[in-house]
N, C-alpha and C positions, 0 to 999 in steps of 0.2 A: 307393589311394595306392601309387606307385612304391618299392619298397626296393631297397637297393645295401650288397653286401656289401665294403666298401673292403680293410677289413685282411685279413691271413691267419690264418686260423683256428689255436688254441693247440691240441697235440692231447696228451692223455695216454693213455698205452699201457700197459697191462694185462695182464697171462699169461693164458692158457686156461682160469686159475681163477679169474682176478679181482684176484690181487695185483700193488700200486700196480710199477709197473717204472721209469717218468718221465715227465718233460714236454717234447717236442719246441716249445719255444716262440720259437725264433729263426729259426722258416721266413723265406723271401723270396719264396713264392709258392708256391701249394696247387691242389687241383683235385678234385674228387668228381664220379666219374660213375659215372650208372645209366639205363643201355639195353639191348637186349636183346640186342647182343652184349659188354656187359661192366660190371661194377659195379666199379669202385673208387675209393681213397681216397689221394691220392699229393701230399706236402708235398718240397719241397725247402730243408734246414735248413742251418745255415752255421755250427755247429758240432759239435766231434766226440765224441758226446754217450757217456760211455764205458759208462755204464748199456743203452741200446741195443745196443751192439755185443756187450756180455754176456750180453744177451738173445737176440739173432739166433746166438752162436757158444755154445760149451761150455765152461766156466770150472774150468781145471783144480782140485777139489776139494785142501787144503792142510789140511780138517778132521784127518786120521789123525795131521799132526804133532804134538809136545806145544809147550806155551805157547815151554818152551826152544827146542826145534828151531825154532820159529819164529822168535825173536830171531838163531839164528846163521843164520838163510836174508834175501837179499836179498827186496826187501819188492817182489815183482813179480805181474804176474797173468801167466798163459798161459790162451788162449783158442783154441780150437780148431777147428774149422769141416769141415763134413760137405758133400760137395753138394746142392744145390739143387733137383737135375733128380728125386731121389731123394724120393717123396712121403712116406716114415717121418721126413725129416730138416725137411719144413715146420714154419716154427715159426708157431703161430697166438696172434693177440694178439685183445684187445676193446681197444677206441679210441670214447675222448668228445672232439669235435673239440667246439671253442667260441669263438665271434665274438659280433660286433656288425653286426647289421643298423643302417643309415639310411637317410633320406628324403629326397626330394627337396631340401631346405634343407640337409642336411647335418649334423641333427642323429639323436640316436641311437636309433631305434625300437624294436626290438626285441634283447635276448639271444637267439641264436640258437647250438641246440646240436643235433649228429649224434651219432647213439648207433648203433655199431656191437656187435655180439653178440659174431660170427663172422667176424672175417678171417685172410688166410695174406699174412705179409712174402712179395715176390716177387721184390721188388727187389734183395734181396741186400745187398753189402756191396763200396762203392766206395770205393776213397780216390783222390783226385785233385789232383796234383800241378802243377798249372800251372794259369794263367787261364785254361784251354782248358775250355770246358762241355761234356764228354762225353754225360751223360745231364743231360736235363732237369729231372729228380726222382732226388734222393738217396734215400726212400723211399716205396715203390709197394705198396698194403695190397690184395689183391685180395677183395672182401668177398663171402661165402661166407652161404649161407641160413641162420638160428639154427633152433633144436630148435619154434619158434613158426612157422617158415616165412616168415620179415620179412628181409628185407635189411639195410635201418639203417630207425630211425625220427629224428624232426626235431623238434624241440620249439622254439615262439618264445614268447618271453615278455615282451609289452609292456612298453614303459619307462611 
């Protein structure tokens, strides 16, 4: 039997150690590829998700100040940012991308989920200011072999 992945995958993203970071779940289209010149994982989301961006940049630490000092400081973040092309400054996440598979009728067959281990954001960090669609994908996961030597693994799980 035929399946067809209609929606776009929900994906949540995870630090290098495993802690919860967000849920990238207002894509508008997504895309996973794995060939032998390239494996990745790249969603384009449509809003501006601030937890991400916290993640991808450096968030200036505001711990040193006391409870006071905190009350007389305006209530801002600064976030910082390192080049890209600098392989000490990749930031790597683990990503559980999650859909629904269906069938030729149109109903829903399988939960279907990608479990990546090992990826580095490559994408970077775009903001764009006009209806103009510069890049195709706001974020591009380039997925990286885990310590098992797996790419991603797939798990479907009949309805």
């Amino acid at each position: 039997m035929k399946n067809f992945l209609m929606d776009v995958m929900d994906l949540k993203v995870f630090d290098d150690k495993g802690k919860f970071i967000t849920k990238l779940d207002t894509a508008t289209k997504g895309i996973l590829v794995h060939s032998d010149q390239a494996s990745y994982f790249a969603i384009n989301i449509t809003d501006f998700n601030i937890d991400m961006i916290k993640a991808i940049g450096e968030v200036n630490n505001t711990e040193t100040l006391t409870d006071f000092e905190k009350e007389l400081t305006p209530k801002s973040t600064k976030i910082k940012f390192k080049p890209l092309y600098n392989h000490e400054n990749a930031k790597q996440f683990k990503l559980i991308a999650e859909g629904i598979l269906y069938n030729n009728l149109g109903d829903p067959s399988h939960d279907f989920k990608v479990v990546i281990n090992n990826s580095v954001l490559t994408s970077g960090l775009e903001f764009e200011f006009s209806n103009v669609d510069i890049n195709e994908y706001t974020h591009v996961f380039s997925i990286h072999v885990d310590k098992d030597g797996n790419s991603f693994e797939l798990e479907l799980i009949e309805k």
